[in-house]
GUTORSE-141685 format. One record per residue (C-alpha): residue number from 1; x, y, z. Coordinates in steps of 0.001 Angstrom, whole numbers, plus 524288, in hexadecimal, padded with zeros to 5 digits. Layout:
# GUTORSE-141685
@num->NUM x->X y->Y z->Z
...
END
This chain:
# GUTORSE-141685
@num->1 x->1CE75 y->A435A z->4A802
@num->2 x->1DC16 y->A4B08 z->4AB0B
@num->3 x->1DE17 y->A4F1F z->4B8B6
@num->4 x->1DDA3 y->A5DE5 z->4B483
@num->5 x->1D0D4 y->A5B17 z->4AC4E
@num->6 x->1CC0B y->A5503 z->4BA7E
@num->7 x->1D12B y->A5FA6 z->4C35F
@num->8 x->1CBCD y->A6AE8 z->4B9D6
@num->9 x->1BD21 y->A650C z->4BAA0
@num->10 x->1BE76 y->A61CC z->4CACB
@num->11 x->1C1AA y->A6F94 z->4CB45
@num->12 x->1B617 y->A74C7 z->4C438
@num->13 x->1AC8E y->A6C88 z->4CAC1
@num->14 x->1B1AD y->A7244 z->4D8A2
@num->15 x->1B193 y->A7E60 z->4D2E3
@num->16 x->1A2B0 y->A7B36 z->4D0B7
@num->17 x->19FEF y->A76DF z->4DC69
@num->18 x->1A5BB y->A8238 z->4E4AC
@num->19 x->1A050 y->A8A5D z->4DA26
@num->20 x->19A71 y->A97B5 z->4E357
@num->21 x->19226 y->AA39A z->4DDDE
@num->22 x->19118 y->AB250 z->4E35C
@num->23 x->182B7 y->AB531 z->4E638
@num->24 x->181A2 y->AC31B z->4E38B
@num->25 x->17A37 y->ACB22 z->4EC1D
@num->26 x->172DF y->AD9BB z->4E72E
@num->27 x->17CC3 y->AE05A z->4F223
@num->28 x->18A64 y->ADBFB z->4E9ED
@num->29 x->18CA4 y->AD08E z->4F47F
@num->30 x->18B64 y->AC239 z->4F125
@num->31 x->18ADA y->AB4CD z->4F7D6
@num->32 x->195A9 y->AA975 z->4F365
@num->33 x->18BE0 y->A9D11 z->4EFDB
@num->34 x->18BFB y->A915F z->4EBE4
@num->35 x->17D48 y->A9190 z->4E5E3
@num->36 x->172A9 y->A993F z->4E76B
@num->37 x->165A5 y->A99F3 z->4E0A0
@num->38 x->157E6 y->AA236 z->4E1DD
@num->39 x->14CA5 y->A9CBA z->4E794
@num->40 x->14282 y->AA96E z->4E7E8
@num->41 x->147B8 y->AB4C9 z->4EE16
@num->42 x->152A7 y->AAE60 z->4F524
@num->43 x->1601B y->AA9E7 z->4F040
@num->44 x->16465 y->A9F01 z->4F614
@num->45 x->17199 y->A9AFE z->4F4E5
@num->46 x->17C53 y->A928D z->4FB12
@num->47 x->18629 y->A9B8B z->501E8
@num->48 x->194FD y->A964D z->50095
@num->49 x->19A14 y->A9EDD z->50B35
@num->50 x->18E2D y->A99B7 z->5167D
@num->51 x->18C8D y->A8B7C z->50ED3
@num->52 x->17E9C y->A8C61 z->5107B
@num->53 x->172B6 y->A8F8A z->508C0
@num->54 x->16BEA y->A9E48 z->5097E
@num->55 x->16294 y->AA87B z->504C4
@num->56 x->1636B y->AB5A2 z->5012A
@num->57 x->15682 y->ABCA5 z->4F8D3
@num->58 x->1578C y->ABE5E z->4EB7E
@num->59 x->15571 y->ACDAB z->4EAD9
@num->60 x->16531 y->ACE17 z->4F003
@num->61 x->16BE3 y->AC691 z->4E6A2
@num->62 x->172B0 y->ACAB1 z->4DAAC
@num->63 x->16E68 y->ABE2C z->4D256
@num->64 x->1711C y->AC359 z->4C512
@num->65 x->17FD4 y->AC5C6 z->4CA13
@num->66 x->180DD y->AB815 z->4D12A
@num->67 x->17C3C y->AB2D4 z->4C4AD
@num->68 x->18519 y->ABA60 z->4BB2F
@num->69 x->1906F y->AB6FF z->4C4E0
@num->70 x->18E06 y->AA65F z->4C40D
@num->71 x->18B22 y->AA687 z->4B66A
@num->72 x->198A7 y->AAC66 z->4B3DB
@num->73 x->1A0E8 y->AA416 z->4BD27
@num->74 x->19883 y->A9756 z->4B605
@num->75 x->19DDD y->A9CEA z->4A7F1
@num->76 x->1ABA5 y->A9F6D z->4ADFF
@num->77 x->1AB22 y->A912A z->4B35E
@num->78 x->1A548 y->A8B15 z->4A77F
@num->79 x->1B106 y->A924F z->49F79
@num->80 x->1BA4D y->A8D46 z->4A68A
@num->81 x->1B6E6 y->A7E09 z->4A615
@num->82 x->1B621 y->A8096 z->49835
@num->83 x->1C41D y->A8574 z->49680
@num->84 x->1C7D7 y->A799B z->49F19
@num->85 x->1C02D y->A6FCD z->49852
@num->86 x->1C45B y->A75F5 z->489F0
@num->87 x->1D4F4 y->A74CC z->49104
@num->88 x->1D159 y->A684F z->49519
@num->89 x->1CD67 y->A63B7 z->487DB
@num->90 x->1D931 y->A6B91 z->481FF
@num->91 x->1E1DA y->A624C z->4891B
@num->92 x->1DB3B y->A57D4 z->48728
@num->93 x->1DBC0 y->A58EA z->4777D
@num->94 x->1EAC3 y->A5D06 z->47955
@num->95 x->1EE9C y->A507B z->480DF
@num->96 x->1E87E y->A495A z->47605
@num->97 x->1EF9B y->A4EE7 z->46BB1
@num->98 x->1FC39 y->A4C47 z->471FA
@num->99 x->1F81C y->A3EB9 z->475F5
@num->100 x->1F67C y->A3CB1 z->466C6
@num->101 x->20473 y->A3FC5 z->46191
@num->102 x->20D35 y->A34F3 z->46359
@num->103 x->21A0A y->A35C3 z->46BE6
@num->104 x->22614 y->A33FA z->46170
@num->105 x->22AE3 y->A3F83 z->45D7F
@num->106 x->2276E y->A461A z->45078
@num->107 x->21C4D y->A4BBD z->44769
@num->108 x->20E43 y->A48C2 z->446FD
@num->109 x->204E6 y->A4DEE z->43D66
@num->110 x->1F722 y->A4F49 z->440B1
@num->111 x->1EC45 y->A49F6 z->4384A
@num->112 x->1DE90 y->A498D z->43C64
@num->113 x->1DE78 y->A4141 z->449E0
@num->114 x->1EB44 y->A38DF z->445E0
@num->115 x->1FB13 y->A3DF4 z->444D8
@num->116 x->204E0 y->A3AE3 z->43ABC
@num->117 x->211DB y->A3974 z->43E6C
@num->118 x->21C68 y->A3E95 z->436F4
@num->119 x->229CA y->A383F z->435AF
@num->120 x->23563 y->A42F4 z->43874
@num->121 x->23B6B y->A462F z->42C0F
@num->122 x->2498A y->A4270 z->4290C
@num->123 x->2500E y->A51A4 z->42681
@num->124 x->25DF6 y->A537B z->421A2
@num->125 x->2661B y->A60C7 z->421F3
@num->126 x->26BFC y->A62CF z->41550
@num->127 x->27927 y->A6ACF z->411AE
@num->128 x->2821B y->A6CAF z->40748
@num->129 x->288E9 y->A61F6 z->40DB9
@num->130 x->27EF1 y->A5869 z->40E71
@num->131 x->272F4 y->A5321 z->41545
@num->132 x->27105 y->A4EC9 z->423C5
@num->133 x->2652E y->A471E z->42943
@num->134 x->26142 y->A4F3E z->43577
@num->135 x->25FA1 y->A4716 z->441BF
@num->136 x->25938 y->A4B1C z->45082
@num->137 x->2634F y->A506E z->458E5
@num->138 x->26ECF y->A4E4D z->44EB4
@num->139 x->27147 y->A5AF8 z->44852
@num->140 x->2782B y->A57FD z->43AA9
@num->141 x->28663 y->A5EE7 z->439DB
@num->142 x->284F9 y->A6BE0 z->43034
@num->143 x->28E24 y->A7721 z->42CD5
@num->144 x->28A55 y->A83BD z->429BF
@num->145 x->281CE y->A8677 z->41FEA
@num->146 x->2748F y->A8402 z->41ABE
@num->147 x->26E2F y->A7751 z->41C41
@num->148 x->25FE5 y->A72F2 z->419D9
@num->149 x->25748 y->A6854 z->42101
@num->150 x->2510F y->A6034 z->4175F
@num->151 x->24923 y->A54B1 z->41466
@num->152 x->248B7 y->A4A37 z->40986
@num->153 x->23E4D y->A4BB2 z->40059
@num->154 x->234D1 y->A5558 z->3F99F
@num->155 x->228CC y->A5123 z->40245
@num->156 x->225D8 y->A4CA0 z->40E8B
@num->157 x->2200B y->A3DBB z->41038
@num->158 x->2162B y->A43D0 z->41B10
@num->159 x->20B9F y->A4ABF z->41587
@num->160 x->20214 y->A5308 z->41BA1
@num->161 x->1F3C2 y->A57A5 z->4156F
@num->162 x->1EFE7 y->A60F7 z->42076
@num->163 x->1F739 y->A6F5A z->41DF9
@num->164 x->1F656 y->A72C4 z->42C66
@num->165 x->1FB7D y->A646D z->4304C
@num->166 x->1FEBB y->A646D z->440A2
@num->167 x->20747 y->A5D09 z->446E6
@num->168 x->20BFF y->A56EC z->452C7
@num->169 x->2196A y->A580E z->45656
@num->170 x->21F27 y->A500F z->46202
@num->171 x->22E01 y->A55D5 z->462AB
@num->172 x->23961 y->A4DDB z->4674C
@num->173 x->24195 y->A5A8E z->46C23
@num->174 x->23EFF y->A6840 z->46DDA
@num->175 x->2400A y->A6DA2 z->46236
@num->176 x->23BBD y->A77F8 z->45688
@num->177 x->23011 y->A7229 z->4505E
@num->178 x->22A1B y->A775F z->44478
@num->179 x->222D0 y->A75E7 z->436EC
@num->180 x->22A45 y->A79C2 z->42D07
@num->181 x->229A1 y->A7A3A z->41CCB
@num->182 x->232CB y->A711D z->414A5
@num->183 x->239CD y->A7856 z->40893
@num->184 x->23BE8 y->A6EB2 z->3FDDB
@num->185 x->24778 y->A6B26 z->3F82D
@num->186 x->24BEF y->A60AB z->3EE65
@num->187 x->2468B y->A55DD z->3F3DA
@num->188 x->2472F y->A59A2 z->4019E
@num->189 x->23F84 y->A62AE z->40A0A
@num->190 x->247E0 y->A6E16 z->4123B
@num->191 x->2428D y->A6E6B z->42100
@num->192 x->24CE0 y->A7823 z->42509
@num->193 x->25864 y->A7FF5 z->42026
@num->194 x->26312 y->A80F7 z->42A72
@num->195 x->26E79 y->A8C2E z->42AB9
@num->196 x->27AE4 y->A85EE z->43213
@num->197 x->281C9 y->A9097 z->438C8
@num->198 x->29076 y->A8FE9 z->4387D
@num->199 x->29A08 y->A8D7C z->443DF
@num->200 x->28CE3 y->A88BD z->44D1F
@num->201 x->286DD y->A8092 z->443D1
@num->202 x->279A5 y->A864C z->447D2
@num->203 x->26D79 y->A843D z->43F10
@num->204 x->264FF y->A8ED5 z->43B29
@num->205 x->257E4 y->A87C3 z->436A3
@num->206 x->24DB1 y->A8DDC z->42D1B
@num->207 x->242F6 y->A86A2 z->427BB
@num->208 x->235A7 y->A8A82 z->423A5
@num->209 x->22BD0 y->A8A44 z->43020
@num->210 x->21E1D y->A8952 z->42F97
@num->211 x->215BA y->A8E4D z->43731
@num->212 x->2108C y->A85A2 z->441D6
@num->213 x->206F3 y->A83DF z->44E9D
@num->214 x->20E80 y->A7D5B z->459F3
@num->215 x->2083B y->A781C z->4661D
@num->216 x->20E31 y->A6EBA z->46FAE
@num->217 x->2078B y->A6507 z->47543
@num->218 x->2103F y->A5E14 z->47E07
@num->219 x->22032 y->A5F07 z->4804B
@num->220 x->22580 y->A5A21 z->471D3
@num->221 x->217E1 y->A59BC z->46B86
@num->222 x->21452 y->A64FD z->4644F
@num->223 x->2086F y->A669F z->459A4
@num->224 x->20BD3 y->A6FC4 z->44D11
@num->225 x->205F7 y->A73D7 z->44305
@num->226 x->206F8 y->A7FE2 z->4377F
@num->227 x->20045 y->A8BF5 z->43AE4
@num->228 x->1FBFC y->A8E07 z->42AE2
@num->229 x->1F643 y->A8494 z->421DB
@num->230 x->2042E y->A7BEF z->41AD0
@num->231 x->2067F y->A7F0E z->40CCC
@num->232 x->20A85 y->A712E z->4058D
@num->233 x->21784 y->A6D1A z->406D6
@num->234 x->22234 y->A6772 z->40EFA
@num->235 x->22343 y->A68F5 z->41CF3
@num->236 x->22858 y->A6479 z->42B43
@num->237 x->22677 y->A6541 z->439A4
@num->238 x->23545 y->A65C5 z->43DF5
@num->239 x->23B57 y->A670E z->44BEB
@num->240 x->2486D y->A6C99 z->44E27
@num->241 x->252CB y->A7158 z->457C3
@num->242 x->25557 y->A7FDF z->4519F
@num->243 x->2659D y->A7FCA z->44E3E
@num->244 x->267C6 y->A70FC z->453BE
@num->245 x->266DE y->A6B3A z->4446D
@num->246 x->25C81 y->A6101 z->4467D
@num->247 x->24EE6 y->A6174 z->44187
@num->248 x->243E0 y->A575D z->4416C
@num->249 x->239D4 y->A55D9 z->435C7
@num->250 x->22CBF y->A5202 z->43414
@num->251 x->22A00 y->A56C2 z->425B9
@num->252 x->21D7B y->A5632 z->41F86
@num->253 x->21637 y->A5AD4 z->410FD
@num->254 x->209B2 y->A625D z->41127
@num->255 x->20057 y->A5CDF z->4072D
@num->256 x->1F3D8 y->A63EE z->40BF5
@num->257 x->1E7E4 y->A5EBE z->4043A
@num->258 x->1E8B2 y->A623E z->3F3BE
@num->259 x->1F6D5 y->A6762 z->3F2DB
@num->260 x->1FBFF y->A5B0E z->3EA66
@num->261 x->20294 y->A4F3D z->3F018
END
């Protein structure tokens, strides 16, 4: 058990035991108790203020108030170890989920009770002059113009059934991170199209963005996943520096269930 699990249920059973009542009296006053109950026509009850045992007749206490009164703190008590024990369990089932994704960087795909790593794509930025394998931290030299991210191929080797797939994404720097839509191209796939601004050689990215749920779990680890159902086709979780001219890719086909192969 976690020390704040422990601490949270020491203080609710001291906050039983010192647990006192109001013992309403027909005149608007009351007596702070500990317990009381009603033998006859007398009350007795244990009086926290004297710390001894008394009597008062029945005819001059407000029971139906006293009553009314502990029933509601019980129900106010009872709600609260229930939004402690349901934050409790909350934690619980969040520490296990980031217990289960593994510690290298990179994209994990969800399916069932198991994940599915995917190996980072190899992207290239293509120009009129050429093609340049993109590399982490190493911006490729460009001049002004247009240029377009790509990678080889008409499909993706990964292929995922579900058409709201989630995924686990443990990031290696702070970065952009999103889902986006691959346009095809002869046998490539375009992840972005950059616009290279003359003189500062600043990049102006536009790609097309889906829709997504993000969550973070931990520092680096974040869960994402599209907020509408995928249509089939090609597609990629990518993380980028917005102007720096790096990008990382984890691409991926949709193949839901009875759209072809």
């Amino acid at each position: 058990m976690r020390p704040r699990t422990i601490l949270v249920f020491l203080l609710l059973a001291m906050a039983a035991l010192a647990t006192t009542a109001r013992l309403y009296l027909k005149d608007g006053t009351y007596q702070i108790v500990r317990e009381y109950k009603v033998e006859g026509d007398r009350v007795r009850y244990y009086s926290s203020e004297r710390g001894e045992w008394e009597e008062i007749p029945l005819e001059m206490v407000d029971l139906k108030r006293t009553e009314s009164e502990i029933k509601e703190r019980e129900a106010s008590r009872s709600a609260e170890v229930k939004a402690l024990e349901a934050e409790d369990r909350a934690e619980k089932a969040e520490r296990a989920e980031i217990a289960r994704v593994p510690q290298e960087t990179g994209v994990y795909l969800v399916e069932g009770n198991d994940l599915r790593a995917f190996k980072q794509a190899e992207s290239k930025v293509v120009t009129n002059k050429g093609r340049s394998v993109l590399k982490v931290l190493s911006p490729v030299p460009v001049v002004a113009g247009k240029a377009t991210v790509e990678l080889d191929g008409a499909s993706s080797k990964n292929r995922v059934a579900q058409n709201k797939p989630e995924f686990y994404f443990r990031m290696a720097y702070n970065e952009r991170l999103k889902l986006v839509r691959l346009a095809p191209k002869k046998d490539a796939r375009v992840v972005q199209k950059w616009s290279i601004i003359p003189v500062s050689k600043e990049v102006v990215e536009e790609e097309d963005e889906v829709p997504t749920f993000k969550r973070q779990l931990e520092e680096g680890l974040y869960k994402i996943w599209p907020i509408n159902p995928l249509a089939p086709g090609e597609y990629a979780v990518v993380e980028y520096t917005e102007g720096q001219r790096n990008i990382q890719v984890w691409d991926f086909a949709c193949q839901p269930a009875g759209t072809g192969n």
